[in-house]
C-alpha positions in Angstrom: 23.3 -5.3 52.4 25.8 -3.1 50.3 27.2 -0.1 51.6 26.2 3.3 50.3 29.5 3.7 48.9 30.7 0.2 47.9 31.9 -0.7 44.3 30.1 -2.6 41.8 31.8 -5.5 40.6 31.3 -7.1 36.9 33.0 -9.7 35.0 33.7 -9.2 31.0 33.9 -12.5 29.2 35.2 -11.3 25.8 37.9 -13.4 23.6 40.7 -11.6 23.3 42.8 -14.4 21.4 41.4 -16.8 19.3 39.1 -17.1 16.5 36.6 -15.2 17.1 38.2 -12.5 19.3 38.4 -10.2 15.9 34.9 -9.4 17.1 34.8 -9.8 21.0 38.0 -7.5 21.3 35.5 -4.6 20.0 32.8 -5.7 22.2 35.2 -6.0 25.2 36.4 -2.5 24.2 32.9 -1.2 24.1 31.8 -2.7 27.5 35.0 -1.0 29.3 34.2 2.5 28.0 30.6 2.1 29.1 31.9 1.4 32.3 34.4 4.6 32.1 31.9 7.0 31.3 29.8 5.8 34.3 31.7 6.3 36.7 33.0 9.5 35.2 30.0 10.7 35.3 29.5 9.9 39.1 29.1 6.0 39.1 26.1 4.3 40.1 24.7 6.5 42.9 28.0 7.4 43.9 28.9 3.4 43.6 32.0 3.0 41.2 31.2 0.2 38.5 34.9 -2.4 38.8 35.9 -4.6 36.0 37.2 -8.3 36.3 38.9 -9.2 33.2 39.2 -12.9 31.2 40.6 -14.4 28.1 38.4 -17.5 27.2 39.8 -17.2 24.0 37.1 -18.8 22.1 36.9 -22.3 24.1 33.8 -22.8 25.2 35.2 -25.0 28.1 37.3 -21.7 29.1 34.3 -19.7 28.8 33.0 -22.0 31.3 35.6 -22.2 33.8 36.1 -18.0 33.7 32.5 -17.8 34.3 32.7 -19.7 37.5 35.9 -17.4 38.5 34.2 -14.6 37.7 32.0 -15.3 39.9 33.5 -16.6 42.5 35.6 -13.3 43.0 32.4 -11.6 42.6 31.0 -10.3 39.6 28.1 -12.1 40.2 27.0 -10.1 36.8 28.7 -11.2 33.5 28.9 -9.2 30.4 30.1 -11.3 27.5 29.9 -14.4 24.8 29.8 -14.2 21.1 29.5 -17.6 19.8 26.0 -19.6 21.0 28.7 -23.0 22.1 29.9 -20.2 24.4 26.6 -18.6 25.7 25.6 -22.2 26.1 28.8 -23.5 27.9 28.0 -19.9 30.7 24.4 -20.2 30.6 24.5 -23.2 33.3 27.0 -21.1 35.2 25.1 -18.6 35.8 21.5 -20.4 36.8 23.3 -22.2 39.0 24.9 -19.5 40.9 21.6 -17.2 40.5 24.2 -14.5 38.8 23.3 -12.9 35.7 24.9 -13.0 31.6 24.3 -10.1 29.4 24.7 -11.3 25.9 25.4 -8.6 23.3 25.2 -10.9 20.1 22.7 -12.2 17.4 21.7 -15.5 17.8 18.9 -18.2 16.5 16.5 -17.6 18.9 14.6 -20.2 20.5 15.8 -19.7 24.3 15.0 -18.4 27.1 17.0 -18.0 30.4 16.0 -16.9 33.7 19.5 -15.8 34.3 20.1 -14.2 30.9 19.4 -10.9 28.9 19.7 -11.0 25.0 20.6 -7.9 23.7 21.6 -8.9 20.3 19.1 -9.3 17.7 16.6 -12.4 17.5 15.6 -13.7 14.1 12.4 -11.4 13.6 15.0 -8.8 13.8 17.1 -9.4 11.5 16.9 -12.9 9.3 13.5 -11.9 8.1 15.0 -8.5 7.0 17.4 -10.2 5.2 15.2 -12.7 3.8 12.7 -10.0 2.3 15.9 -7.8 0.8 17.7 -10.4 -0.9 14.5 -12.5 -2.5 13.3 -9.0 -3.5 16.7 -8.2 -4.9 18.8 -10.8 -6.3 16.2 -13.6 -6.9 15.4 -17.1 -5.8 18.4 -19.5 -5.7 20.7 -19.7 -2.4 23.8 -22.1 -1.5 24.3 -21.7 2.9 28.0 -21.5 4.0 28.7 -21.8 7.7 30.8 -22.4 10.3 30.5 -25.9 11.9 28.6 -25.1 15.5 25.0 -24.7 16.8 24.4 -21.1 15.3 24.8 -21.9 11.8 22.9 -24.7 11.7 20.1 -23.0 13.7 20.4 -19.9 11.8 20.4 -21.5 8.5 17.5 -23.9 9.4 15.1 -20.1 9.9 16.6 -18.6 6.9 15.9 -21.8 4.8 12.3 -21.5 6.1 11.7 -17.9 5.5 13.4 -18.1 2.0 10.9 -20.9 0.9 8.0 -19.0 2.1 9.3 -16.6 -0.2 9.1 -18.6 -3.0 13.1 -19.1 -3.0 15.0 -22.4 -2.5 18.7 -23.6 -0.8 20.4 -25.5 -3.6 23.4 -26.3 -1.8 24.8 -26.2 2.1 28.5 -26.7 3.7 30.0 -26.3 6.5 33.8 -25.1 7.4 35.5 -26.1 10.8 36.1 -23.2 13.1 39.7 -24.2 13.1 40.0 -24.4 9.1 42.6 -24.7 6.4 42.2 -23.1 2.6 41.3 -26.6 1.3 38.2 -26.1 3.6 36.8 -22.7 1.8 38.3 -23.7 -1.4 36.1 -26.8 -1.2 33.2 -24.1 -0.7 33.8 -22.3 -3.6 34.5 -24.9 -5.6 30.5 -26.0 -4.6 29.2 -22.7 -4.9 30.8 -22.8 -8.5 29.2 -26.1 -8.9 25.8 -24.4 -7.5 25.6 -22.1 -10.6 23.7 -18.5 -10.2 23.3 -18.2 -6.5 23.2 -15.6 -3.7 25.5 -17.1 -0.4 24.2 -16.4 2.8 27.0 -16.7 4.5 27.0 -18.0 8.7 30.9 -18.0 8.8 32.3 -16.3 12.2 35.6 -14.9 12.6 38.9 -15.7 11.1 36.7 -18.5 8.7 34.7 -15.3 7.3 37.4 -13.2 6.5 39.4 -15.8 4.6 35.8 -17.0 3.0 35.1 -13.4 1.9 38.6 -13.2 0.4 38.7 -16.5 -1.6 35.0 -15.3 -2.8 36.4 -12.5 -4.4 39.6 -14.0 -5.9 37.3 -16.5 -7.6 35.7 -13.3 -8.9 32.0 -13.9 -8.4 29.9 -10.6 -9.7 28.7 -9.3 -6.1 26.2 -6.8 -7.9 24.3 -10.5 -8.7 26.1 -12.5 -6.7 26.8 -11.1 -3.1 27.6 -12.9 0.1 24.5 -11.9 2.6 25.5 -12.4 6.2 24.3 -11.8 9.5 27.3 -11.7 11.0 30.4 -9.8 9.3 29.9 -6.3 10.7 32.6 -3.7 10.3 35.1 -5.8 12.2 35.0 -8.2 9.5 35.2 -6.0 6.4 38.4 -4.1 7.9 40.0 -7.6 8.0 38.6 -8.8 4.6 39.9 -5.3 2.9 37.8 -3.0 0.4 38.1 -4.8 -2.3 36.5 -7.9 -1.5 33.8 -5.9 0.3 32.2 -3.7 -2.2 28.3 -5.0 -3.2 28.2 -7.3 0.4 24.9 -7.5 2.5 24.4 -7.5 5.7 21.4 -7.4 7.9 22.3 -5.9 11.7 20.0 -3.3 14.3 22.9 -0.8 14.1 25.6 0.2 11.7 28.3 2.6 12.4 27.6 5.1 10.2 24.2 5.9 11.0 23.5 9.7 11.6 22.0 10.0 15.0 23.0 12.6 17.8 23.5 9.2 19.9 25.8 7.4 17.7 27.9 10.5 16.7 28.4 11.0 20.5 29.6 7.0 20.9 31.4 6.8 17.8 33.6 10.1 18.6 34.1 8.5 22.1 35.2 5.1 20.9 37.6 6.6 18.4 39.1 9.0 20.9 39.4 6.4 23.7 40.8 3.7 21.2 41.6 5.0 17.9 40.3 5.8 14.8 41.0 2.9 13.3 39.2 0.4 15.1 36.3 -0.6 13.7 32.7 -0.8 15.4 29.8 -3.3 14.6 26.3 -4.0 15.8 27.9 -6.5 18.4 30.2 -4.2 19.5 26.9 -0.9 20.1 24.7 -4.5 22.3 28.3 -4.6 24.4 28.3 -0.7 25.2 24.2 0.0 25.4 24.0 -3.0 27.9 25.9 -2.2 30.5 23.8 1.4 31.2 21.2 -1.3 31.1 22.5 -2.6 33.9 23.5 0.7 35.6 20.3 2.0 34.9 18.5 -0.7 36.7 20.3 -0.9 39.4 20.2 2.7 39.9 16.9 2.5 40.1 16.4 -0.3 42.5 18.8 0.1 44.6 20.2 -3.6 44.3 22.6 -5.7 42.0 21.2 -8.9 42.6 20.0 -10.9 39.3 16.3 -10.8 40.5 15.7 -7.4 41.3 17.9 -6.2 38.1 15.6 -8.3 36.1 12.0 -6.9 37.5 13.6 -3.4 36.5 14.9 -3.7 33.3 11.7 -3.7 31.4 10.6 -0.4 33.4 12.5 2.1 31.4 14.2 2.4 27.5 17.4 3.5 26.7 18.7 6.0 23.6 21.4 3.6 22.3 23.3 4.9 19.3 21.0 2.7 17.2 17.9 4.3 18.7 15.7 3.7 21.6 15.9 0.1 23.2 14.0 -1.8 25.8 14.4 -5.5 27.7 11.1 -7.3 27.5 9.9 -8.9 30.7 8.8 -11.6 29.2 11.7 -13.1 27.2 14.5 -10.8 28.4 15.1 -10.3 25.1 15.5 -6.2 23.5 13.3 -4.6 21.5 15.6 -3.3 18.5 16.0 -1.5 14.7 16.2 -3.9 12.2 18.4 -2.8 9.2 19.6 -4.1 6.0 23.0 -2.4 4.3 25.1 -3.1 1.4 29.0 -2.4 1.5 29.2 0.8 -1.5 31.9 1.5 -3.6 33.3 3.4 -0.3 34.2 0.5 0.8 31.5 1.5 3.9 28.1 0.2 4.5 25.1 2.1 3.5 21.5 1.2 4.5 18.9 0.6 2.5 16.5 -0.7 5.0 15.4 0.4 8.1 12.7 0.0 10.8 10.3 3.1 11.4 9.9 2.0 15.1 11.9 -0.3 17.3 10.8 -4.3 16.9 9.8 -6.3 19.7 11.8 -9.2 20.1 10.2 -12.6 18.9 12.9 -15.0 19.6 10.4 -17.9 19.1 8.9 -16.8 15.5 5.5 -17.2 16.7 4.4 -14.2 14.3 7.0 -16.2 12.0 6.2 -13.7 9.1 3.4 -11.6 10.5 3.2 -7.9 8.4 5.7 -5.3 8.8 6.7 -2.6 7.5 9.8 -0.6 6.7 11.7 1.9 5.1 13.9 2.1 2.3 16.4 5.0 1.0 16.5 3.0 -2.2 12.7 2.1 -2.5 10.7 4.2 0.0 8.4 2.3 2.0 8.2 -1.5 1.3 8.2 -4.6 2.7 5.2 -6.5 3.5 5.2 -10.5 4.4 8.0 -10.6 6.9 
């Protein structure tokens, strides 16, 4: 039994070297201010939340071996991963240990974890967006590009699905090493040249995207026909890739930071003021912040911090993220969230022109694989259908 007074200890497992930590430093950044405004605001009943840093710096074997040290010094509750190899590397970890992940990330769907909540978007939430935008939009002929790991391939095997039920077809797919060279993405342009008229969805992460993004735009493909549609280059991405190679990009994400809520102002003025106004803030980096009050919120509530009784209380109660309010789902530990689609304007900022009219419940198994929806559009009213 915990004292009334006794701190709370979590672990952050964020990359803050490697290829991928252009993201995870934001996230990692997001989870620690969470945890500042929490206890600035009186803790957790009066419990102060503690933080046990890491560096897995993008090694999924690290990732492992932190996990276990985390835990072993007793942040028996994890907040962290980006990449799935990652999540999958932990996820044993923590089942075997009976702690608990909170994983702020998109993925491909198609798990479940009794020791894990999702708080990134499954592929209801955002590849069937995407799908519906971009067939509606730019036509029927796609080449894939993605980095060479499980989510890509997973990722790419939904969107391939939902874009033939669309009436669309995948006339091309390749695949770029997480540790690449320019012969790598030059070999991918050179196929999407190849490829003719195409839209590229693009599953590249980290360093790979920004350097894919570039050479995409030095072989000056018309983006207005042509973009690059992704699911995962956010705003940290397109500070790295620059303006210029930006403009007429899609992307397809529950939150974007320029959305005009009384929520987001109030976490975008705080993240700016706490780390600058230069830093940039994505979907992955909101999941980071909005799941640690999760946590805080459940375990104010029950009293407890162990995974079990954090788990039977999440799904009690919603949350107003900045992207609007969210809820864990018993039943998948998935979160219901707000699908969106945005284009990267002449600003050189994304602007939305799709969004949800209500929060979507998780389907991280597809079972309503394209079940009716409907959603909004600044550009076209209220459309949709088929997704």
């Amino acid at each position: 039994m915990a004292f009334d007074n006794e701190p709370v200890t979590i672990g952050l497992l964020f990359s803050q070297s490697g290829v991928t930590s252009v993201i995870e430093r934001t996230q990692r950044q997001a989870a620690m201010l969470a945890v500042e405004e929490i206890n600035n605001a009186g803790g957790i009943n009066g419990r102060e939340l503690l933080i046990e840093d890491s560096d897995p710096a993008s090694d999924p074997l690290r990732f492992k071996s932190e996990a276990e040290r985390l835990i072993d010094v007793g942040a028996t509750t994890i907040f962290g991963c980006y990449m799935s190899s990652t999540r999958k590397a932990v996820l044993p970890v923590v089942e075997q240990r009976r702690a608990l992940l909170f994983y702020p990330t998109l993925y491909e769907g198609f798990e479940f974890s009794g020791s894990c909540v999702y708080s990134g978007a499954a592929p209801n939430q955002n590849s069937r967006w995407l799908a519906d935008y971009l067939t509606q939009t730019y036509g029927e002929r796609f080449v894939f590009v993605g980095s060479n790991y499980v989510f890509p391939y997973e990722s790419n095997r939904i969107m391939k699905d939902l874009l033939h039920h669309r009436g669309a077809q995948v006339v091309d797919e390749v695949y770029i090493p997480l540790r690449h060279n320019e012969d790598y993405i030059e070999r991918a342009i050179a196929r999407i040249k190849a490829a003719g008229p195409a839209v590229v969805f693009s599953t590249v992460v980290g360093e790979g995207s920004v350097r894919f993004y570039q050479a995409y735009d030095r072989a000056g493909f018309d983006r207005s026909k042509q973009p690059i549609a992704s699911l995962t280059s956010g705003e940290p991405e397109l500070l790295a890739v620059g303006k210029d190679a930006s403009i007429g990009n899609v992307t397809a994400a529950p939150y974007f930071s320029v959305l005009d809520t009384e929520a987001n102002r109030r976490f975008v003025s705080a993240y700016y003021r706490r780390f600058g106004p230069d830093q940039p803030i994505s979907a992955g980096t909101e999941a980071a912040y909005f799941q640690v009050y999760l946590f805080a919120e459940a375990v104010r509530r029950c009293g407890a911090t162990d995974r079990d009784s954090v788990l039977r209380t999440l799904p009690t109660f919603s949350f107003e993220a900045p992207q609007g309010p969210v809820q864990v789902e018993g039943d998948t530990h998935h979160t219901s969230l707000w699908p969106r689609v945005a284009v990267v304007g002449e600003s050189g900022s994304f602007e939305i022109v799709r969004e949800a009219q209500a929060p979507v419940r998780p389907d991280p198994y597809l079972i309503e694989y394209d079940g009716e929806f409907q959603m909004t559009s600044p550009q076209f009213g209220i459309g949709g259908g088929g997704n």
